[in-house]
N, C-alpha and C positions, 0 to 999 in steps of 0.2 A: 482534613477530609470530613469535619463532623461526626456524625453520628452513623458513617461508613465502616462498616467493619470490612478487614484487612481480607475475608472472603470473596467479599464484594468486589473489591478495590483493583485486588491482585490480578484476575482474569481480564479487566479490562485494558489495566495497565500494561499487562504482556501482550495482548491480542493488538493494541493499539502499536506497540512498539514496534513487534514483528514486521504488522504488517507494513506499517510506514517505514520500517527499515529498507522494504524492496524496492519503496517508490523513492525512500532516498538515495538510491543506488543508481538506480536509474536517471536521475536529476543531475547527479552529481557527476556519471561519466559523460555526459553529452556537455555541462558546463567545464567540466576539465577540457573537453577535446574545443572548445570554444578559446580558453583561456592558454592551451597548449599552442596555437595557433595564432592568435590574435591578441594574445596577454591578458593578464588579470581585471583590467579596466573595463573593456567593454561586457568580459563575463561576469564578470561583479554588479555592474552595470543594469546589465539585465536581467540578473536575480533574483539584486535587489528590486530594482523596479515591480517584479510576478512579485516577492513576499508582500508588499507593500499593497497590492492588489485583493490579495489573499487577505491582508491583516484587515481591511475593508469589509470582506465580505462576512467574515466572522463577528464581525461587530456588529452588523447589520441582520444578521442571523439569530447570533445567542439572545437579543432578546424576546426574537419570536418565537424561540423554544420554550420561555419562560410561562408564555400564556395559552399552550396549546395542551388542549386536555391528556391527561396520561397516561390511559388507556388507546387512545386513539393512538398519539406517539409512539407508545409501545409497538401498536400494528403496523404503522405507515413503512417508522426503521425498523422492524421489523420483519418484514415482508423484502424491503430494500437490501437488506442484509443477507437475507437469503439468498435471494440471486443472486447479490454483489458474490458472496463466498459461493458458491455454487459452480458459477463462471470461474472462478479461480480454482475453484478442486477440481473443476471440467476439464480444463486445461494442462493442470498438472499430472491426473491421473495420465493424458493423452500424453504430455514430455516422458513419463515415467515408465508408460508403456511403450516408449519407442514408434509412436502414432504420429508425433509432432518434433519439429527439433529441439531441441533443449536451449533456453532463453541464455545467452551470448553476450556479456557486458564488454568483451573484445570487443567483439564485432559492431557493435554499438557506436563504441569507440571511433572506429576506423570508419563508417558510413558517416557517424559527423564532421569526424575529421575531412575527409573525400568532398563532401557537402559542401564544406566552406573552403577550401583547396581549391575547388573548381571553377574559381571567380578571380584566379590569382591576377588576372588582367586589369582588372575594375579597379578603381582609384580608392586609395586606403579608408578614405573615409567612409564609402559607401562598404569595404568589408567590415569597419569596426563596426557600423549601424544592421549589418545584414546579422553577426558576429552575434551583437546582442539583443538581437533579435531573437535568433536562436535559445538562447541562453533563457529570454526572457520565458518563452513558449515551454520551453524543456521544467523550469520549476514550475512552470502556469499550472501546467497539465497532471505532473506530477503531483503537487501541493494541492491541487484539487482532488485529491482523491484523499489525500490523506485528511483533508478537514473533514469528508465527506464520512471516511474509516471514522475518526471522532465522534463525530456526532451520531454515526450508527454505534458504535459502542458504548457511547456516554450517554446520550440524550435519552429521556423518562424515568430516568431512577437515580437522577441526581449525581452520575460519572461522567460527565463533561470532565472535570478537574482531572480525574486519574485518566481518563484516555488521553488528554492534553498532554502529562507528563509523559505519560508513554511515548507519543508521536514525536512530543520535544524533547525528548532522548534521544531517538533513535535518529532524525537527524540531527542531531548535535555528534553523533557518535560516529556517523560516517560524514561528518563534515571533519571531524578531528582525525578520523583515519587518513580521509581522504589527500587531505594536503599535511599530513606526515607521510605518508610513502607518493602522493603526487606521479597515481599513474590509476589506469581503470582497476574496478575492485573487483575483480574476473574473479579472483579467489573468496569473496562469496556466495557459498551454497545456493544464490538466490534460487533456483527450483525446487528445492528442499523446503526451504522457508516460505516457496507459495504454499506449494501441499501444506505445512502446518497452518499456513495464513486461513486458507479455503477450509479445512476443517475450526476451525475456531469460527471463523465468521457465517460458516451454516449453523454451528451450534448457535450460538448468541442470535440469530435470526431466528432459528425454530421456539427458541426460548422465549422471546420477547416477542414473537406473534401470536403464541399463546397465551402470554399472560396478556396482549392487548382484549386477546378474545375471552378473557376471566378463564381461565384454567387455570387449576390454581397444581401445579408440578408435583409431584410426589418427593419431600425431601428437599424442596425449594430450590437453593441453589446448587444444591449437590445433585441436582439432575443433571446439571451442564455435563459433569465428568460423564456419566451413561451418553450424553448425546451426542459429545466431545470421542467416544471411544466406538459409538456407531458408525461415526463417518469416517474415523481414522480407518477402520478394518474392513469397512465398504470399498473405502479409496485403495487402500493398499491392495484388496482382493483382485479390485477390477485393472489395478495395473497389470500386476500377475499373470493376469488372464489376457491381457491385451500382448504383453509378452509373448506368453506361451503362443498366442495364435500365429502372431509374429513369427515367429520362429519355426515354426508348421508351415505356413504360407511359404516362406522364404526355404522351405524344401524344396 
């Protein structure tokens, strides 16, 4: 990592991991229920195909990161970051205060499954191509996000490399769960892990769009923990309170 110190490094490589661990969870039950149904070939198939897609776009990217000023960068992902985690704490607060239903990797499961069931008539060929279709779309959209987490977390201060490792951790790690138990990964926390996801990527947005804007942090990077612990107990509060209402209401 160079001249990165392990301060630096750390926060992006968990933040990157976390969050790409949701989206690999999500990728992974919809190519499981592809693969449970129509076998390994055409979900393979089609995953491959979206990584390969994906390994394009990143290539075609990292170099334009390299020539764009980095103050400006700093505000663009920045700003991007923001909302991105914003959206995701907005949501989780809402599962957590019982607003919205709680995000369902079953159910997930059994809608793609049902999806591609529904065509049981249609001649094998055209399910294996609909199959990996599916499959293809499921890492497309997912893996989009997670290049996209990367490059918000790495890009202007030289962490490309540790949010990389983070992202390709985390699915490497439910790719290796996944087809050892070879069933949806229902038994990860994934609402839990938004909520941490959404506060960490408001922090690192608030962070990095001030320092796009020269502000220069009090404590440098040890402001992330104060901003990191602002949104944690903002979030937490306003579940609470979306509870408590809840609960009143439903008197």
């Amino acid at each position: 990592m160079g001249t990165l110190t392990w301060s630096m490094a750390a926060p992006a490589i968990a933040s990157a991991f976390i969050a790409s661990l949701v989206e690999a969870v999500e990728a992974f039950t919809i190519v499981l229920a592809v693969a449970t149904l129509r076998g390994w070939r055409p979900a393979a198939f089609g995953a491959l195909a979206a990584l390969a897609v994906l390994g394009l776009l990143i290539g075609a990217l990292g170099p334009l990161l390299g020539h764009a000023p980095l103050h400006l960068l700093q505000f663009v992902i920045g700003v991007l970051l923001l909302v991105f985690g914003m959206g995701w704490l907005r949501k989780a607060i809402l599962r957590a205060g019982g607003i919205i239903a709680l995000h369902d990797e079953g159910a997930i499961y059994a809608s793609a499954a049902a999806g591609l069931g529904s065509s049981v008539g249609r001649q094998r060929a055209a399910l294996d191509w609909v199959a990996g279709l599916t499959a293809f779309k499921a890492v497309l959209l997912e893996g989009l996000e997670v290049v996209f987490i990367v490059i918000a977390v790495g890009a202007g201060r030289g962490l490309l490399g540790p949010a990389a490792i983070g992202a390709l951790s985390a699915c490497l790690v439910i790719l290796a769960a996944g087809v050892a138990i070879r069933r949806p990964l229902a038994k990860v926390p994934e609402n839990t892990l938004k909520f941490g996801v959404g506060v960490m990527l408001s922090t690192f947005g608030v962070f990095w769009t001030g320092e796009g804007l020269g502000i220069r942090w009090p404590g440098n990077d040890l402001a992330l923990l104060v901003f990191a612990l602002a949104f944690l107990i903002t979030g937490l509060a306003a579940a609470a309170a979306l509870r408590r209402l809840g609960m009143e209401t439903g008197r």
